[in-house]
N, C-alpha and C positions, 0 to 999 in steps of 0.2 A: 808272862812277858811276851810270849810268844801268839796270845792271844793279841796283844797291845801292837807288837808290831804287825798282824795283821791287820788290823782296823787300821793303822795307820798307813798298811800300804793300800787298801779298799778303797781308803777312803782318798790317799790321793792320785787313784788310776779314775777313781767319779769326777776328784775334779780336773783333770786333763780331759775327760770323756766330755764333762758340759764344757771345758774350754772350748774343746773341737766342735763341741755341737752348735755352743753358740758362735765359735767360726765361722760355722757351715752357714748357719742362721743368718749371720749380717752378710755370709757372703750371697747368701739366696736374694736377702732385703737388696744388697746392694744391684746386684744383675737384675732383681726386678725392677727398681728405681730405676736404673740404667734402658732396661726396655721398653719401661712407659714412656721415656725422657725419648727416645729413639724413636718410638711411634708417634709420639706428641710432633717431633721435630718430622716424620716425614709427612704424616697428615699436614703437620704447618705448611710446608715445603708444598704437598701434593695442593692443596688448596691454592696457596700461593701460585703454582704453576697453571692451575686449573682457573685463577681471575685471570692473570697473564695472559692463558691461549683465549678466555672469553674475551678479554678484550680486541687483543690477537685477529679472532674472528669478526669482532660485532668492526673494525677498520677495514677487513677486508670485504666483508658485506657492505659496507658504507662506499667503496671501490667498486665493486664489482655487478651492485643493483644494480647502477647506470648502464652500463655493457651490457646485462641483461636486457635490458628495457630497449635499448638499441638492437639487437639481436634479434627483439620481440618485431620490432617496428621493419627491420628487412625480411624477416620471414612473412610477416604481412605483405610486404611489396612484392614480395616471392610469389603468392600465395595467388592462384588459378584466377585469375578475376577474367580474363576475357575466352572467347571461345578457344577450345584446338585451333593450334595454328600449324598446318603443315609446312616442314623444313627444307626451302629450296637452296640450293649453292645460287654464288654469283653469277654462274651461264646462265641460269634456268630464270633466276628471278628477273621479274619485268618490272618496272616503273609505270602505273598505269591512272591515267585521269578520268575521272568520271564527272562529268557536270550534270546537274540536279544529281548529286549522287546521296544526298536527304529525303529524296521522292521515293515516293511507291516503290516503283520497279528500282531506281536508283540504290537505293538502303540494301534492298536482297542485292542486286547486281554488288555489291561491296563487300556483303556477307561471304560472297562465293566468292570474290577476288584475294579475299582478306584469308581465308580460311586453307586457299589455296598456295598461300604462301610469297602472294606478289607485295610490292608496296605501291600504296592506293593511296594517293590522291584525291579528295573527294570537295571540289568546285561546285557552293549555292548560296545564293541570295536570298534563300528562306521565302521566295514570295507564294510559294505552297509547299516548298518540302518544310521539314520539320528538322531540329537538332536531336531531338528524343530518337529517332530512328536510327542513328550514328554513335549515339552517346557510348555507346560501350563499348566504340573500337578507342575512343579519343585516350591519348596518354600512353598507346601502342607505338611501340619503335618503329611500326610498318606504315603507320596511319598517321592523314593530317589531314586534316579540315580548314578551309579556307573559306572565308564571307567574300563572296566577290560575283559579278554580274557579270557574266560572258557577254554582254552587249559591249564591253571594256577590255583592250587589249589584255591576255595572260603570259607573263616568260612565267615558261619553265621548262625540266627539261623531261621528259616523257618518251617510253618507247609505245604506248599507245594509247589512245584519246575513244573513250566513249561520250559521242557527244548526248546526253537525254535532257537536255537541260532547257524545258518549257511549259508551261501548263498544257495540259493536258484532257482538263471534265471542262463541258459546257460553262458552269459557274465563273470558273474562274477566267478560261479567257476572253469569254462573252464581256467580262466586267472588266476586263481591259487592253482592247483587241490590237491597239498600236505594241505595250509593250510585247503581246503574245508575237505581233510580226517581227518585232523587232528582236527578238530571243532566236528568233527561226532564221530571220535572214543577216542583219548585223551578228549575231551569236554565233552563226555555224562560221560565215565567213573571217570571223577571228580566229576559230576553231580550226578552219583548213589553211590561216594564214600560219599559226603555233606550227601540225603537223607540216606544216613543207617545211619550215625553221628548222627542225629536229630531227625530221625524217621517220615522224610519226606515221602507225597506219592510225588512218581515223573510222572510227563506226558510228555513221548518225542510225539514232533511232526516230526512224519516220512513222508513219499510219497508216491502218488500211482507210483512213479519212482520205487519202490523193484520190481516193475512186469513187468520191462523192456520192453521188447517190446509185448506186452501181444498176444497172440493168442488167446486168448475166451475175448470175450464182450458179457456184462460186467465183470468185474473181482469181483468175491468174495474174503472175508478175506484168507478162505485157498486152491487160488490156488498159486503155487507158484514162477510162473512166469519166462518169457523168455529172456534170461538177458546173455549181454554183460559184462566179467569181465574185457577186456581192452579197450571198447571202449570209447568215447568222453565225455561219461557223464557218463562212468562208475568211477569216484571219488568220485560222488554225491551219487548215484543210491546204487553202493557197502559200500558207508560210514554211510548210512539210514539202510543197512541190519544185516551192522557190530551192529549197534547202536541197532538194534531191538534186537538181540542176545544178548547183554551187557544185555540189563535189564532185559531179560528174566533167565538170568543166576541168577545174584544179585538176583531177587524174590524165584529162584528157593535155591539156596544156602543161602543169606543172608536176606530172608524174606522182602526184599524190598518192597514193593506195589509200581508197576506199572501202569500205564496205557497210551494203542500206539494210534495216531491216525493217520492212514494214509490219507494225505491230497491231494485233486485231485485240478483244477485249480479253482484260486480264483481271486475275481477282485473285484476292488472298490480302493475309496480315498485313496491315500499317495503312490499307487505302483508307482515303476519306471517303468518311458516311454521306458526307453532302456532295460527291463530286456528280450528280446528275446521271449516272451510269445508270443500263439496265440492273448488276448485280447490287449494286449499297442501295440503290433505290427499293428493291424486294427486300432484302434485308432488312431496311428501315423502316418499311412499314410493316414489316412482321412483325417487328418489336414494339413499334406502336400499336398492334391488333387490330390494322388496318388492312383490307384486299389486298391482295397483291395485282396492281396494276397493268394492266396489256394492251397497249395501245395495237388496235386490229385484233385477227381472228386467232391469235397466237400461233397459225400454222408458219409463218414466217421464220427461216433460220438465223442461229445469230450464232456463233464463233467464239466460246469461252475456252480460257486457258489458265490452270493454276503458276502465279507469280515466281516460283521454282522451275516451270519449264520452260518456258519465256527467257529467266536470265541461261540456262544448261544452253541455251537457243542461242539467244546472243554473243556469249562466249565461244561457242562452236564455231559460229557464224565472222567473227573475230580472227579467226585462227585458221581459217580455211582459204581456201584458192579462187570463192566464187567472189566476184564484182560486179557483179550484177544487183538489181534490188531482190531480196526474199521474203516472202511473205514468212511470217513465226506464226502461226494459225493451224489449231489444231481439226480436227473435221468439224465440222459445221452442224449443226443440233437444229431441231426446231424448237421452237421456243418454248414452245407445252411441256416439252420435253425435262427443257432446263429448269421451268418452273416445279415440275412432279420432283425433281431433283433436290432444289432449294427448299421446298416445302417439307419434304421428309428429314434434312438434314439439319428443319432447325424444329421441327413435331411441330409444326403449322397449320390449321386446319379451318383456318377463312375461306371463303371465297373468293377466286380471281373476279377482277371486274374486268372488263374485256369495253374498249371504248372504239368504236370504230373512227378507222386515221380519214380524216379529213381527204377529198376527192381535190388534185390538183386542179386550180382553175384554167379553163381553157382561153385561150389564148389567141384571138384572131390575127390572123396575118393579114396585113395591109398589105391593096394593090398599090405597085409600083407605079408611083407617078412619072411620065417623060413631059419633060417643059418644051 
């Protein structure tokens, strides 16, 4: 009996034991179902949140490229394109006009103006300067370029006026000597009508051409020089002297402030190849592997100046006290000199031709007849 009721207590403490077991069991099934059911739903959720912020994103991209893109295009406008520009205040900065300021000397004379922090006004009719010379001040706050022919009244308002505005090589005014007079004398005289208007100083740039064909070397400011009034280059020569006298007058009569500078040859970047000059002429025919030409014995001196010292010249010359005319002319070379110069600096190893200059014809003077 006592066997009997053990088995029967054995056996019902087994099955309360597998009751609890499988309790525990479906409670294990259940908490597992539960947390597959909870990670299914936060992956769902996390996915779901996860298309939501991509969309989220790919709107705000769709937004915000554009501002990019804009962003892009003022950082470009930003972006260094012209030279150093030094920073003047309002006392210091000048308003300043330059005519032919597209020419040779005109384009540096701009460079230096522009660089130094003035605003440059740059006055041409292109009949030999060039826009290429200018092109990379254009679209500057400082800068502005104007098509227009000093021969033609100018308003505007300027605290100073470089007037350089005329041909300048044989070529060009030889081939057409009315407009060259007419640049030199209607031109300036517009030029010192502007400056008295404003109260502009004016600086013409003149030539050592006033001293025609000089007899003394070197020539000083006042001698006064041996001068053809019909000859071949007298429209230049005579339009530079007229010009000298214009503002010498205006100062004397209308208080003008002037200042001349007589300009001797000059060489560097941007001149024309064709301008008839001793320098582009050697040049030109180096490069065509042609002599280097010398009309005479080459002991003759001739007066070269690099186009950076020239404008340092003019500027100075600008700004200073003198009113008088100045020669810008740096010492005087003989020619051989200047050619052994040219020759080595471009490894040139032709022959100069040497052409002897033509003997002035002589000239009888007639006796004076009395009637």
């Amino acid at each position: 009996m006592v066997s009997k009721a053990l088995v029967r207590l054995v056996s019902a403490v087994n099955r309360r034991r597998m009751k609890l077991l499988l309790g525990i069991a479906l409670l294990a099934y259940v908490a597992s179902v539960w947390g597959n059911f909870v990670n299914m739903s936060f992956l769902l959720n996390r996915s779901i949140q996860e298309n939501g912020e991509l969309k989220i994103e790919s709107k705000i991209e769709e937004i915000v490229e554009p501002l990019r893109e804009k962003i892009r295009d003022l950082e470009k406008s930003f972006t260094q394109k012209y030279p150093p520009v030094k920073f003047l205040s309002e006392k210091d900065r000048k308003r300043i006009l330059i005519t032919g300021g597209a020419g040779f000397v005109g384009s540096h004379l701009t460079d230096k103006l522009m660089m130094d922090g003035h605003e440059v006004t740059v006055v041409d009719n292109f009949f030999t300067g060039r826009k290429r010379n200018v092109e990379h001040w254009i679209g500057h706050e400082n800068f502005e370029l104007i098509n227009h022919d000093v021969v033609e009244p100018l308003y505007i308002e300027v605290d100073q006026i470089y007037h350089l505005a005329s041909p300048a090589s044989p070529p060009n005014y030889m081939y057409n000597p009315i407009k060259t007079l007419k640049t030199n004398t209607i031109g300036t005289l517009n030029m010192l009508g502007l400056a008295k208007r404003v109260g502009a100083r004016l600086l013409l740039a003149s030539t050592s051409e006033v001293y025609g064909d000089p007899e003394v070397h070197p020539q000083s400011e006042d001698y006064w020089g041996h001068v053809n009034p019909i000859g071949p280059r007298a429209c230049y020569d005579e339009g530079k002297r007229v010009a000298e006298t214009m503002c010498y007058a205006y100062m004397k009569q209308e208080g003008v402030e002037v200042r001349v500078a007589r300009i001797f040859n000059t060489f560097g970047p941007r001149m024309h190849m064709n301008d008839g000059r001793v320098v582009s002429n050697f040049i030109l025919q180096a490069l065509q592997g042609e002599p280097l030409t010398v009309y005479g014995s080459g002991s003759q001196t001739r007066a070269f100046q690099y186009v950076s010292d020239l404008v340092n010249g003019l500027v100075a010359l600008m700004n200073s006290n003198v009113s008088s005319p100045v020669n810008l002319v740096p010492l005087e070379e003989g020619l051989n000199k200047a050619i052994h110069y040219f020759r080595k600096e471009l490894e040139y190893q032709a022959n100069n031709q040497y052409i002897p200059k033509p003997k002035p014809a002589r000239i009888k003077k007639g006796r004076t007849r009395h009637n």
